[in-house]
ROKOL-843441 format. One record per residue: residue in one letter; x, y, z of N, C-alpha, C in turn; residue number from 1. Coordinates in steps of 0.05 Angstrom, whole numbers, always signed. Each point is the difference from the previous one (the first is absolute). Layout:
{code:a, n_X:X, n_Y:Y, n_Z:Z, ca_X:X, ca_Y:Y, ca_Z:Z, c_X:X, c_Y:Y, c_Z:Z, pos:NUM} $
...
***
This chain:
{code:x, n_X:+1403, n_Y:+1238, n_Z:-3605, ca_X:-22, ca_Y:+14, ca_Z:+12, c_X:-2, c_Y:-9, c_Z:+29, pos:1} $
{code:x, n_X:+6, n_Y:+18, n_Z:+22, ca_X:+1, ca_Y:-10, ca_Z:+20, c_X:-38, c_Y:-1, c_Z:+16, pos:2} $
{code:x, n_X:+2, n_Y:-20, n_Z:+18, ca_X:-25, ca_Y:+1, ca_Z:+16, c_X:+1, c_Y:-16, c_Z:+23, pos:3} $
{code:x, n_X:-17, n_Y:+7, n_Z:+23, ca_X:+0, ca_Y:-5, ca_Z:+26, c_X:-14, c_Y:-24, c_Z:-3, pos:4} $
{code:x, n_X:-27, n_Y:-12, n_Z:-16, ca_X:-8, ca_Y:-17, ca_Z:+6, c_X:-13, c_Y:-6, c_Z:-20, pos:5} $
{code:x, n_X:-12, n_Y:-34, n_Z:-8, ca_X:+9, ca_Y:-10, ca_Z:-17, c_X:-36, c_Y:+11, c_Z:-24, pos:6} $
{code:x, n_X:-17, n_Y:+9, n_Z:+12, ca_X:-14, ca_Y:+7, ca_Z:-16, c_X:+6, c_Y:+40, c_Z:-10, pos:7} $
{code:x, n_X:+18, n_Y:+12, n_Z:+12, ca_X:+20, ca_Y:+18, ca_Z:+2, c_X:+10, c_Y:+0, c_Z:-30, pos:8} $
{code:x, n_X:+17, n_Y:-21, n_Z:-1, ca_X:+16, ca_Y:-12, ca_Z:-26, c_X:-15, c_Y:+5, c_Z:-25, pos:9} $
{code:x, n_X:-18, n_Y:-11, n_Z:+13, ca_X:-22, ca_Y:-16, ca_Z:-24, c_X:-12, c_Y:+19, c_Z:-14, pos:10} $
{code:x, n_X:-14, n_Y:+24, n_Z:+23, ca_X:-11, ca_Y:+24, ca_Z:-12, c_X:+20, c_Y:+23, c_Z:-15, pos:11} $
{code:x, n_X:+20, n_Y:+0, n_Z:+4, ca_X:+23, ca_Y:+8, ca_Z:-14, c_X:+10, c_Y:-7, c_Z:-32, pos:12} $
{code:x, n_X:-2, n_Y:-30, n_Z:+0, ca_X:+8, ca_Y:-8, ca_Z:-20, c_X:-24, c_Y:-4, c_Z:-20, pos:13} $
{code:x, n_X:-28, n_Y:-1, n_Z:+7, ca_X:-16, ca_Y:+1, ca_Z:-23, c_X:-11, c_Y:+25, c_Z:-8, pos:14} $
{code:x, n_X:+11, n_Y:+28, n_Z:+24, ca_X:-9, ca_Y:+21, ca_Z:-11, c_X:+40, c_Y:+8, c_Z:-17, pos:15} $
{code:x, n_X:+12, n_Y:-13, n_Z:+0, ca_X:+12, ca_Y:+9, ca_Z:-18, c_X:+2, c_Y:-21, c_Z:-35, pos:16} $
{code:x, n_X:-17, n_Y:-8, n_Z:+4, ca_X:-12, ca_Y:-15, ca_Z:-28, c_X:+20, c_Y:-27, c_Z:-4, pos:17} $
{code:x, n_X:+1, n_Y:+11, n_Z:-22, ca_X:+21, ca_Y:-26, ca_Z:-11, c_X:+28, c_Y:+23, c_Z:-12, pos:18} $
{code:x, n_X:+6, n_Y:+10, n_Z:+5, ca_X:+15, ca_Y:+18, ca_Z:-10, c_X:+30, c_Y:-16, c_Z:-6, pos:19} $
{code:x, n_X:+10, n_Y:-8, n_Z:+23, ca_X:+29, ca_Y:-14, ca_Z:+16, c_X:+2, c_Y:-17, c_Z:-32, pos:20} $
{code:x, n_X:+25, n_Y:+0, n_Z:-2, ca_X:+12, ca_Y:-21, ca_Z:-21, c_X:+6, c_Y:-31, c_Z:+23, pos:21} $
{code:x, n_X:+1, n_Y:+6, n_Z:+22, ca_X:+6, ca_Y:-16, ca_Z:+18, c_X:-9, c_Y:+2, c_Z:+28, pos:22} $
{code:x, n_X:-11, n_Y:-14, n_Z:+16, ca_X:-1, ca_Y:+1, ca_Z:+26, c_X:+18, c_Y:-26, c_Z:+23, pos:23} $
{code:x, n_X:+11, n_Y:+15, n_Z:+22, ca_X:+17, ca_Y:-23, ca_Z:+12, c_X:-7, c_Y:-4, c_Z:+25, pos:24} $
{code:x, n_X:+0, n_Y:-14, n_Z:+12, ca_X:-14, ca_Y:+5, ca_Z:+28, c_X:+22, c_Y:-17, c_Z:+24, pos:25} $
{code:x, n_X:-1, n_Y:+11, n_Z:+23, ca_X:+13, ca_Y:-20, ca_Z:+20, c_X:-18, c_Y:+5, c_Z:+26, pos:26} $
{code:x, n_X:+2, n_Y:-31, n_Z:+4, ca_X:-6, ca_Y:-16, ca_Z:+23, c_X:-39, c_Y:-2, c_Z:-8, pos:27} $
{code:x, n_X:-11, n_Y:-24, n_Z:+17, ca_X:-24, ca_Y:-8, ca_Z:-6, c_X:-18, c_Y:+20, c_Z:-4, pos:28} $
{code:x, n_X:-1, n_Y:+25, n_Z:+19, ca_X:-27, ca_Y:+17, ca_Z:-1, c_X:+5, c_Y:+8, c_Z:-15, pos:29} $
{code:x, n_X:+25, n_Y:+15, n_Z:-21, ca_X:+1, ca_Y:+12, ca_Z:-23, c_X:-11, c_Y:-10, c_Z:-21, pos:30} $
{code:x, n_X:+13, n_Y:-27, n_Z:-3, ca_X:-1, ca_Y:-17, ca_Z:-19, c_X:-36, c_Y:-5, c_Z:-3, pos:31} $
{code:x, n_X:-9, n_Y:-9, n_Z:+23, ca_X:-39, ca_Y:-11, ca_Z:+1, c_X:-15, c_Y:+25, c_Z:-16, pos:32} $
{code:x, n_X:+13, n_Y:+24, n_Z:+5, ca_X:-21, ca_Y:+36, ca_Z:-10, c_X:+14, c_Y:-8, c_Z:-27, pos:33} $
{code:x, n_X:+25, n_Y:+1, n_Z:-3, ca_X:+13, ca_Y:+3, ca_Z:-24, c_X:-28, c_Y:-26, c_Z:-21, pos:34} $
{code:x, n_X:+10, n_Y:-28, n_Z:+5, ca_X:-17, ca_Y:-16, ca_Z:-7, c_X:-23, c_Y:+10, c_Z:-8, pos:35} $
{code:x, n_X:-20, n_Y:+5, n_Z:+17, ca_X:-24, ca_Y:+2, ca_Z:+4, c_X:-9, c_Y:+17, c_Z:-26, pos:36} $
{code:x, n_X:+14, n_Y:+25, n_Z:+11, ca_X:+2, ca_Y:+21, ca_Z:-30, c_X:+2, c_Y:+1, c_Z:-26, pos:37} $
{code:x, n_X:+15, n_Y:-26, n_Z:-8, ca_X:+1, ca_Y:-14, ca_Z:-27, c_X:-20, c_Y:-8, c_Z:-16, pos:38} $
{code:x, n_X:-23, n_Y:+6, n_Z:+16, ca_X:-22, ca_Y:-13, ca_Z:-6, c_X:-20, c_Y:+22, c_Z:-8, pos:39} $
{code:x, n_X:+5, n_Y:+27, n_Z:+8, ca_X:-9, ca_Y:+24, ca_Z:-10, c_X:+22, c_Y:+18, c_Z:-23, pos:40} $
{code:x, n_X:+6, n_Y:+27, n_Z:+8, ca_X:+1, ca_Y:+6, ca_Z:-18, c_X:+28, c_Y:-9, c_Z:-13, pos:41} $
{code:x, n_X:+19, n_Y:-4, n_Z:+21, ca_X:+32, ca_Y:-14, ca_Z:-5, c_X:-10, c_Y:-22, c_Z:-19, pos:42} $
{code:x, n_X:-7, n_Y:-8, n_Z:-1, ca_X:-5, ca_Y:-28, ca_Z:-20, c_X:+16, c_Y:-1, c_Z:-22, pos:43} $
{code:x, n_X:+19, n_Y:-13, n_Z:-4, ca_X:+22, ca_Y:-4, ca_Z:-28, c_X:+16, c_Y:+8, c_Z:+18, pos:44} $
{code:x, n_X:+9, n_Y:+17, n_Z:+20, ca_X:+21, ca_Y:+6, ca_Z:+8, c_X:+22, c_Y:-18, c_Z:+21, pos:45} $
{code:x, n_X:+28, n_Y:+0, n_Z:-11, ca_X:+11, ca_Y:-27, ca_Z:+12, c_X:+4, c_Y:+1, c_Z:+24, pos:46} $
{code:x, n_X:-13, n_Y:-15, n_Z:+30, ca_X:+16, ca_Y:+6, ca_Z:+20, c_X:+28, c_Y:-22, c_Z:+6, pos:47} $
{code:x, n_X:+13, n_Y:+20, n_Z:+15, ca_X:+23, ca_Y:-19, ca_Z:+10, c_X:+6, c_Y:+3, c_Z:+32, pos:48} $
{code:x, n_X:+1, n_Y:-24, n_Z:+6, ca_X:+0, ca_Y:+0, ca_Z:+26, c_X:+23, c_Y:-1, c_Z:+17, pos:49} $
{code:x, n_X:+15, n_Y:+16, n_Z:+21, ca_X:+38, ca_Y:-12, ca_Z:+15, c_X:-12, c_Y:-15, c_Z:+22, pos:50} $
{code:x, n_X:+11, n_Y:-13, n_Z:+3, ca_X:-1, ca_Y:-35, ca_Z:+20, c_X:+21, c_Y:+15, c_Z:+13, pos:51} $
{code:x, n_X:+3, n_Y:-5, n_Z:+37, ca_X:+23, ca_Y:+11, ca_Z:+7, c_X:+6, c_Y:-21, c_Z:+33, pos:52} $
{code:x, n_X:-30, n_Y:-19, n_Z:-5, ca_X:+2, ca_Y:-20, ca_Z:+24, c_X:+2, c_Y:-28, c_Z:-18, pos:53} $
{code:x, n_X:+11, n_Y:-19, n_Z:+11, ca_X:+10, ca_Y:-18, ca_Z:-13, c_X:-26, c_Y:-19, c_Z:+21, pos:54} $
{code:x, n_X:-18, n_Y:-4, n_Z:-23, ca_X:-28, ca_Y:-21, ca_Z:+14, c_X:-12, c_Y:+9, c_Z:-20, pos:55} $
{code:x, n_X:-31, n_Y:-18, n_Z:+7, ca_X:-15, ca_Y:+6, ca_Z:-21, c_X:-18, c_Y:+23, c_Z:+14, pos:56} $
{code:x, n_X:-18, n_Y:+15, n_Z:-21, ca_X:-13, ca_Y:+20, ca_Z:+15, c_X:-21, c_Y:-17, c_Z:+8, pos:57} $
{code:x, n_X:-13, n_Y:+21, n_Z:+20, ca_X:-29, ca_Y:+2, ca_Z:+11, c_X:+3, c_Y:-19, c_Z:+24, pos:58} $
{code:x, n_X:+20, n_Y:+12, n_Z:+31, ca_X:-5, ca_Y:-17, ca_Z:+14, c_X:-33, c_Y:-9, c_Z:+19, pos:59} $
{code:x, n_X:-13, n_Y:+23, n_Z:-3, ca_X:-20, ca_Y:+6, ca_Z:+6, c_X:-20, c_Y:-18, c_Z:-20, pos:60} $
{code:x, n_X:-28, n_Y:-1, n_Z:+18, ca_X:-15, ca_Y:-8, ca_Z:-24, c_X:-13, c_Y:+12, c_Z:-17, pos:61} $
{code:x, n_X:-4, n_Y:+39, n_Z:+2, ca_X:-9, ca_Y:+5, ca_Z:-17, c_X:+28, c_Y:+14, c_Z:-24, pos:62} $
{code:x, n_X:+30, n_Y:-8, n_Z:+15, ca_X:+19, ca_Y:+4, ca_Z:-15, c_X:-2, c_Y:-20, c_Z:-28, pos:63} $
{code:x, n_X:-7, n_Y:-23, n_Z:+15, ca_X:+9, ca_Y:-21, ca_Z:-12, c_X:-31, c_Y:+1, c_Z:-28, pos:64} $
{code:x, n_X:-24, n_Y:+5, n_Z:+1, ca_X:-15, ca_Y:+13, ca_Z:-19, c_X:+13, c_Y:+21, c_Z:-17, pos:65} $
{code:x, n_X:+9, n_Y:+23, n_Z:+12, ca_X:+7, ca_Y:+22, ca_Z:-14, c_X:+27, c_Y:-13, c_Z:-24, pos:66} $
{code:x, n_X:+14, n_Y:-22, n_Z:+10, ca_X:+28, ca_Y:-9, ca_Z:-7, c_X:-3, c_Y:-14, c_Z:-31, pos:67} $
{code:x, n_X:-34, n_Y:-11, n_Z:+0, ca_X:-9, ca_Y:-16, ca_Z:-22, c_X:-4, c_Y:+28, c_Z:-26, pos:68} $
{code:x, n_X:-8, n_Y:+13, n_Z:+14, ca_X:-10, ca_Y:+31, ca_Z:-16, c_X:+22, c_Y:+9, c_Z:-9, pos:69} $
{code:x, n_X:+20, n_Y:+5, n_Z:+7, ca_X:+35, ca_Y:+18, ca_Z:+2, c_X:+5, c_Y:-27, c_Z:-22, pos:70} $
{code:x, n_X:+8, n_Y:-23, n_Z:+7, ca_X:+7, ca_Y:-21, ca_Z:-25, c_X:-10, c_Y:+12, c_Z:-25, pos:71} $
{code:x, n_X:-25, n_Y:-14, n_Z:+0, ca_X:-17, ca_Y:+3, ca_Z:-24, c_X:+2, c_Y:+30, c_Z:-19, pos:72} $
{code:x, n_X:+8, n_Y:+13, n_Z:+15, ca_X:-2, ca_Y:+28, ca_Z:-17, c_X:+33, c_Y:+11, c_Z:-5, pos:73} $
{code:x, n_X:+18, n_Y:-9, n_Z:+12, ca_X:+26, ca_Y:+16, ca_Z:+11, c_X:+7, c_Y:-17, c_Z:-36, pos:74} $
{code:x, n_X:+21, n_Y:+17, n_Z:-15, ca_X:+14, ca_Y:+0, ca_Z:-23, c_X:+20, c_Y:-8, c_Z:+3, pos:75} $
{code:x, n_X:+20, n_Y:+1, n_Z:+14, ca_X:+29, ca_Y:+5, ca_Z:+9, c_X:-3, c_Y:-6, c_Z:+35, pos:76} $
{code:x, n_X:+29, n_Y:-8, n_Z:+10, ca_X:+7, ca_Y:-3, ca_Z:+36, c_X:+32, c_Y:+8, c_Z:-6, pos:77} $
{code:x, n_X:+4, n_Y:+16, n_Z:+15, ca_X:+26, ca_Y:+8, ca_Z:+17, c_X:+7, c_Y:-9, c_Z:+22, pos:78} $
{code:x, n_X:+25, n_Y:-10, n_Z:+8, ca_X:+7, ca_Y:+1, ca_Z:+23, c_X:+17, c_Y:+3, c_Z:+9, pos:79} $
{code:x, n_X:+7, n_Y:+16, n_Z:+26, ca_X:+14, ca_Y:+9, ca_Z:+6, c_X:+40, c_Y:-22, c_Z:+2, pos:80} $
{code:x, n_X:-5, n_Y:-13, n_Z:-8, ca_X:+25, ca_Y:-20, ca_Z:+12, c_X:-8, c_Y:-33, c_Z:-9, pos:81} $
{code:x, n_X:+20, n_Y:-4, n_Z:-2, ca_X:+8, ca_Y:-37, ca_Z:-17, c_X:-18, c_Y:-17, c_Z:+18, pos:82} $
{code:x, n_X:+12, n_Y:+4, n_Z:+28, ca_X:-15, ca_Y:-10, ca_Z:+28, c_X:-42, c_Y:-3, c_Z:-5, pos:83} $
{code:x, n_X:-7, n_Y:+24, n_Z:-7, ca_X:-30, ca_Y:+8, ca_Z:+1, c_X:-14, c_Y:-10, c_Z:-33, pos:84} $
{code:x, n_X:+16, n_Y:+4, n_Z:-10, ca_X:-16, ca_Y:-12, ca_Z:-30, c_X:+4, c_Y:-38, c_Z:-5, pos:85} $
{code:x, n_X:+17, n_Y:-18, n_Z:+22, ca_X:+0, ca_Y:-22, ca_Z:+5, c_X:-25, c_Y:-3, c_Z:+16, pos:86} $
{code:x, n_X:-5, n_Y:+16, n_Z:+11, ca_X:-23, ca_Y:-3, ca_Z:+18, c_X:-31, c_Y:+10, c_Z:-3, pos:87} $
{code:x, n_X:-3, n_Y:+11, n_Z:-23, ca_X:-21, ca_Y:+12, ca_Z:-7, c_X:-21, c_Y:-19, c_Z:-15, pos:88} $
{code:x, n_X:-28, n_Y:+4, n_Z:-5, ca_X:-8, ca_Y:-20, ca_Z:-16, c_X:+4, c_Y:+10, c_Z:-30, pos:89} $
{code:x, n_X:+7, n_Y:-5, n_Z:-22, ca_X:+1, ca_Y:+3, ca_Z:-28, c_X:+26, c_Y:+21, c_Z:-4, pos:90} $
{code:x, n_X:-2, n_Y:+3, n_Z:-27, ca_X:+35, ca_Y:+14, ca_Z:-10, c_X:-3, c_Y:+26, c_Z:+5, pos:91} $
{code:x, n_X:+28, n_Y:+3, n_Z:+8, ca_X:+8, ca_Y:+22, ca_Z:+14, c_X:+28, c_Y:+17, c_Z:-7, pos:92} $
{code:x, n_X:+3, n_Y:+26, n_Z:-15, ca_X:+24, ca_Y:+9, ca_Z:-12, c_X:+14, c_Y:+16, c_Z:+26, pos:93} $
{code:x, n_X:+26, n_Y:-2, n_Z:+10, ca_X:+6, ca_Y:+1, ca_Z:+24, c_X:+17, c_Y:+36, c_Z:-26, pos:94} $
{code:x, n_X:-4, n_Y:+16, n_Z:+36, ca_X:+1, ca_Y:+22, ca_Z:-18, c_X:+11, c_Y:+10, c_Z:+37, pos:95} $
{code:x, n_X:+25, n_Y:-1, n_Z:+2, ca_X:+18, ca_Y:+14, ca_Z:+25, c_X:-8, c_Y:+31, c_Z:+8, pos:96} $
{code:x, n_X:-12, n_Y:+6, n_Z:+23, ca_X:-4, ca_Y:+23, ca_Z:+9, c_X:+33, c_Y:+10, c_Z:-9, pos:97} $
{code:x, n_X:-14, n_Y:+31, n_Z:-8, ca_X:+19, ca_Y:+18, ca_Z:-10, c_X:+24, c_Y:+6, c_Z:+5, pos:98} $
{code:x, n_X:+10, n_Y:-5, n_Z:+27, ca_X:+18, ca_Y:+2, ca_Z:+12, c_X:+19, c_Y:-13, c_Z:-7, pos:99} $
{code:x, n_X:-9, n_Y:-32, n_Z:+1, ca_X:+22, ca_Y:-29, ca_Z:-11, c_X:+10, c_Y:+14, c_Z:-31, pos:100} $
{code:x, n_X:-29, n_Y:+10, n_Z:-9, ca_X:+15, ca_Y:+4, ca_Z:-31, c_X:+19, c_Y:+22, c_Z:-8, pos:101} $
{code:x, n_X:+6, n_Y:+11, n_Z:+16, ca_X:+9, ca_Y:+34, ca_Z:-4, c_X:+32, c_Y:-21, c_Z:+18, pos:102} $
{code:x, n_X:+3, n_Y:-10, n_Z:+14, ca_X:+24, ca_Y:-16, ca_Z:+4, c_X:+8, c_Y:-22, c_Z:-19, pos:103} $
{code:x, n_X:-27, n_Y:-17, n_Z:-16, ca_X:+7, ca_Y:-14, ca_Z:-24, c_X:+14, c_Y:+16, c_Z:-22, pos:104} $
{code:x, n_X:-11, n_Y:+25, n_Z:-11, ca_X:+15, ca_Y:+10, ca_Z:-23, c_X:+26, c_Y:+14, c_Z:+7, pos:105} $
{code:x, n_X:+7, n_Y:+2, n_Z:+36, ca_X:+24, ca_Y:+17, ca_Z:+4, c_X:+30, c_Y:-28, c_Z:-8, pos:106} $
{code:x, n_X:-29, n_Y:-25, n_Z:+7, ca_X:+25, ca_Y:-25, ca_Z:-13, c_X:+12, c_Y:-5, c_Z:-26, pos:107} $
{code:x, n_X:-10, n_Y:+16, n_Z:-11, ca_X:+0, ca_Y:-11, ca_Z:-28, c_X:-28, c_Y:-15, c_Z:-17, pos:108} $
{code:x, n_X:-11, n_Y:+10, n_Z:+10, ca_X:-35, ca_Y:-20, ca_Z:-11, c_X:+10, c_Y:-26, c_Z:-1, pos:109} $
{code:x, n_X:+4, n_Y:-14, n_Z:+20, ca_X:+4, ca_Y:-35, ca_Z:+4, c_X:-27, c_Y:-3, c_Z:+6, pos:110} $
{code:x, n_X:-10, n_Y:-15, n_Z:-18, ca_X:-28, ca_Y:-19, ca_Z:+5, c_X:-1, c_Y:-18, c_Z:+23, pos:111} $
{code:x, n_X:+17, n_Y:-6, n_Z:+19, ca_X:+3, ca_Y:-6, ca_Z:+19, c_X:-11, c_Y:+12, c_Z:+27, pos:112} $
{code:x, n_X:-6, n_Y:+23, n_Z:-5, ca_X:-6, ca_Y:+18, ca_Z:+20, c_X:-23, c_Y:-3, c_Z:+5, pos:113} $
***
């Protein structure tokens, strides 16, 4: 569900209930509405979050609030690369933009990739 801004998101996702088997979100402002929302009607619903900077979030200080919120509620972390999930705070299933993988299976699906 796309949105310009982060209470945007928010009004989006609790007028579409809890419906989603899943919600995923990228980068902080997604993730803070995504969050926030969990708490209305999404509630039970798993979010998962893609990590795609290798740091911890919330360089800001009201990032770094929103970052405690995104933890606490986030189910799952993705990230983009081996490099960014060493760098992230907590576990992270590294999941190669589509591209790497569409050249991984032209290898032969080597887990290496």
């Amino acid at each position: 569900m796309p949105g310009q801004t982060v209470p945007k998101v928010l009004q989006g996702l609790i007028r579409a209930g809890g419906g989603a088997d899943v919600v995923h979100a990228h980068m902080t402002a997604a993730e803070c509405a995504a969050a926030a929302a969990s708490y209305c009607p999404t509630r039970g619903t798993p979010l998962v979050v893609t990590r795609h900077f290798a740091g911890p979030r919330g360089s800001s200080r009201l990032g770094g609030l929103a970052a405690k919120l995104i933890v606490r509620r986030s189910d799952a972390q993705i990230a983009i690369s081996g490099y960014v999930a060493d760098r992230v705070e907590g576990a992270s299933t590294v999941i190669f933009p589509g591209w790497r993988a569409r050249i991984c299976r032209a290898r032969s699906e080597s887990p290496s990739c």
